[in-house]
MIGU-995250 format. One line per 5 residues: number of its first residue (from 1); their letters; for each residue x, z, y of N, C-alpha, C, O. Coordinates in pm, whole numbers, plus 32768, in hexadecimal, padded with zeros to 4 digits. Layout:
N
NUM) A) X:Z:Y:X:Z:Y:X:Z:Y:X:Z:Y  ...
This chain:
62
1) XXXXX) 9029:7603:1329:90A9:75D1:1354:909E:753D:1378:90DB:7516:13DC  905D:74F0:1338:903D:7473:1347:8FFD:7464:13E7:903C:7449:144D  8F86:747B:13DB:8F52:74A3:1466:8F9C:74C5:14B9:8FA1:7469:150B  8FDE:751C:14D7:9068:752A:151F:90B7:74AC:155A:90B4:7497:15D3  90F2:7465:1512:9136:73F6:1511:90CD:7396:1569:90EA:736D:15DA
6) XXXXX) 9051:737A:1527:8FF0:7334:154F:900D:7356:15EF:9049:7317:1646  8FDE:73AE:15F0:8FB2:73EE:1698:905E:73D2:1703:9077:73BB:177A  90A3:73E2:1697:912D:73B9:1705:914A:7356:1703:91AF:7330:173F  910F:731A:16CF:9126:727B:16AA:90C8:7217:171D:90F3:71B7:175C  9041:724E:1721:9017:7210:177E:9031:725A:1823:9013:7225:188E
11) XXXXX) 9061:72C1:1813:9068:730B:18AF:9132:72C7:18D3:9162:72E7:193F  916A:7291:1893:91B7:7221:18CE:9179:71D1:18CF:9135:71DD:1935  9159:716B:1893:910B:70D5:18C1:90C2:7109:194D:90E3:70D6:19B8  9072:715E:1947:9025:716E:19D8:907B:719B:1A4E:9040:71A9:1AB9  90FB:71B5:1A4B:914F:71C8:1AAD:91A8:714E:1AAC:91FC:714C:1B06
16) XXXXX) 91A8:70F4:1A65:91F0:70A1:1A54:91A8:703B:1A90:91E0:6FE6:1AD6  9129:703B:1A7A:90B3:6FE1:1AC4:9089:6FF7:1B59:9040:6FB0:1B9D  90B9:704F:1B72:907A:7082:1BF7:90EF:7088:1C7F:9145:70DE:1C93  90D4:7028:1CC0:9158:7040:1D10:9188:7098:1D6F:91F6:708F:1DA6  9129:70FC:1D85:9145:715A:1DF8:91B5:71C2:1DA8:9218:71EC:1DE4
21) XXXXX) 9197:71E7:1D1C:91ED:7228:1CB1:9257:71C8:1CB5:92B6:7215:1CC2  9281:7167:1CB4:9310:713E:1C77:9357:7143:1D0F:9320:7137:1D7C  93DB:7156:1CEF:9463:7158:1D1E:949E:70E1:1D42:94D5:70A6:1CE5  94A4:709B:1DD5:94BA:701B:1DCD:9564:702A:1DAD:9599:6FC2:1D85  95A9:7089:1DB8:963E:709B:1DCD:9677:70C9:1D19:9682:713C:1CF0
26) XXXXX) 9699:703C:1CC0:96C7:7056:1C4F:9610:7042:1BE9:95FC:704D:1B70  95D7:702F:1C2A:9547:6FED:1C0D:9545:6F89:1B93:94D4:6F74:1B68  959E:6F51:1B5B:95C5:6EE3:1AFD:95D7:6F03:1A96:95A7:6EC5:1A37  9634:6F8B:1A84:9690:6FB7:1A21:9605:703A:19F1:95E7:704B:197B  95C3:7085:1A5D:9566:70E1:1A26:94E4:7071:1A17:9483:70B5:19F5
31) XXXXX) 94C8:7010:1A1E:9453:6FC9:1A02:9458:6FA1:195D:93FB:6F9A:190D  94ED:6F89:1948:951F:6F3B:18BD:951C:6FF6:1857:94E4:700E:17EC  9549:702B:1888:9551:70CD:1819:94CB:70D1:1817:94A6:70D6:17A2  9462:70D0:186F:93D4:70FA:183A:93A0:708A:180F:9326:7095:1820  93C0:7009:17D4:936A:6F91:17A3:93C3:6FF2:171C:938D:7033:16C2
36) XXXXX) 9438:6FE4:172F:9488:6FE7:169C:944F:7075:163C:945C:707E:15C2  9416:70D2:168D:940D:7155:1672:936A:7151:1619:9348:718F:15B4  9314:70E2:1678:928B:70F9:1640:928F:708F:15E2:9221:7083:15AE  92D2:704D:15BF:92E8:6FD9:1571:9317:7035:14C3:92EA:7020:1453  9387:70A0:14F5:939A:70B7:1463:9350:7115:1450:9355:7148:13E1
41) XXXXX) 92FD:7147:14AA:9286:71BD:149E:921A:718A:144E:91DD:71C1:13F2  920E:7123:147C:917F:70B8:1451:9194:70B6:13A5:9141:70CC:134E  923C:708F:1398:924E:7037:1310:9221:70A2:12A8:91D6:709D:1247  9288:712C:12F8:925E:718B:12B8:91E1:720D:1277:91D4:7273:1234  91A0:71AB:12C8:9108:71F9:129F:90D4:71B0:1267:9089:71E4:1214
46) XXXXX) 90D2:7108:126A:90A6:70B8:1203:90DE:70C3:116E:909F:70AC:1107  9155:70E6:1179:91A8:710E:10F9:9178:7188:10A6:917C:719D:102D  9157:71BF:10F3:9135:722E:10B8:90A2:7247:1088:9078:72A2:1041  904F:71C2:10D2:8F95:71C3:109C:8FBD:7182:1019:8F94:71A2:0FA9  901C:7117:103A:902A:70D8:0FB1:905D:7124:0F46:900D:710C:0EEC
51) XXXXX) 90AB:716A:0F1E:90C2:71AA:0ED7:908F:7214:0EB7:90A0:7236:0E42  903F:7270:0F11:8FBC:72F9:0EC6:8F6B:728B:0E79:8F5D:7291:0DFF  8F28:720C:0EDB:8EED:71C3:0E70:8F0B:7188:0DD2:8ED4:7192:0D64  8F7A:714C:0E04:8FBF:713C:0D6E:8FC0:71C1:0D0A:8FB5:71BC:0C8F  8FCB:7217:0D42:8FC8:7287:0CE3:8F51:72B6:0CB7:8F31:72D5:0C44
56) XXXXX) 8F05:72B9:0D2E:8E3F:72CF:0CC5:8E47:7290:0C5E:8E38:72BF:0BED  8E61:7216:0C7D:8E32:719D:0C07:8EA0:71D3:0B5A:8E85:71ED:0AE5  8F0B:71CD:0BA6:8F6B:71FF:0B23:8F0F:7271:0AFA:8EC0:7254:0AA0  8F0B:72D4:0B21:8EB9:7355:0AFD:8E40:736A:0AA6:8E21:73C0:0A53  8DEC:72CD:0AEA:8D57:7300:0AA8:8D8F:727D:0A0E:8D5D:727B:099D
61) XX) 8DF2:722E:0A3E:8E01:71E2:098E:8E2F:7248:093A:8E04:7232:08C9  8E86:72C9:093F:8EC9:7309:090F:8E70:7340:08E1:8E82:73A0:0897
């Protein structure tokens, strides 16, 4: 599932990067949803390494 996210996460940035893909008409408003989109994608997969990690560690002190 992670991977997932990953993979949609960078297949906006690469449409977002690439100008023949973007939409010059309202181009502003869909440029800002996919920064905003891979932004809480990002946070959220970092959130979530951090915390399986945090939990090994709880686990193997336990």
């Amino acid at each position: 599932m992670l991977t997932t996210r990953l993979i949609t996460t960078f297949l906006l940035i690469k449409a977002w990067l690439d100008p023949k893909l973007r939409d010059e008409r309202g181009s502003v408003s869909t440029e800002q949803a996919v920064i905003t989109a891979a932004v809480v994608l990002l946070a959220i997969a970092i959130g979530a390494a951090i915390t399986a990690y945090a939990q090994g560690k709880i686990a193997a002190l336990g």
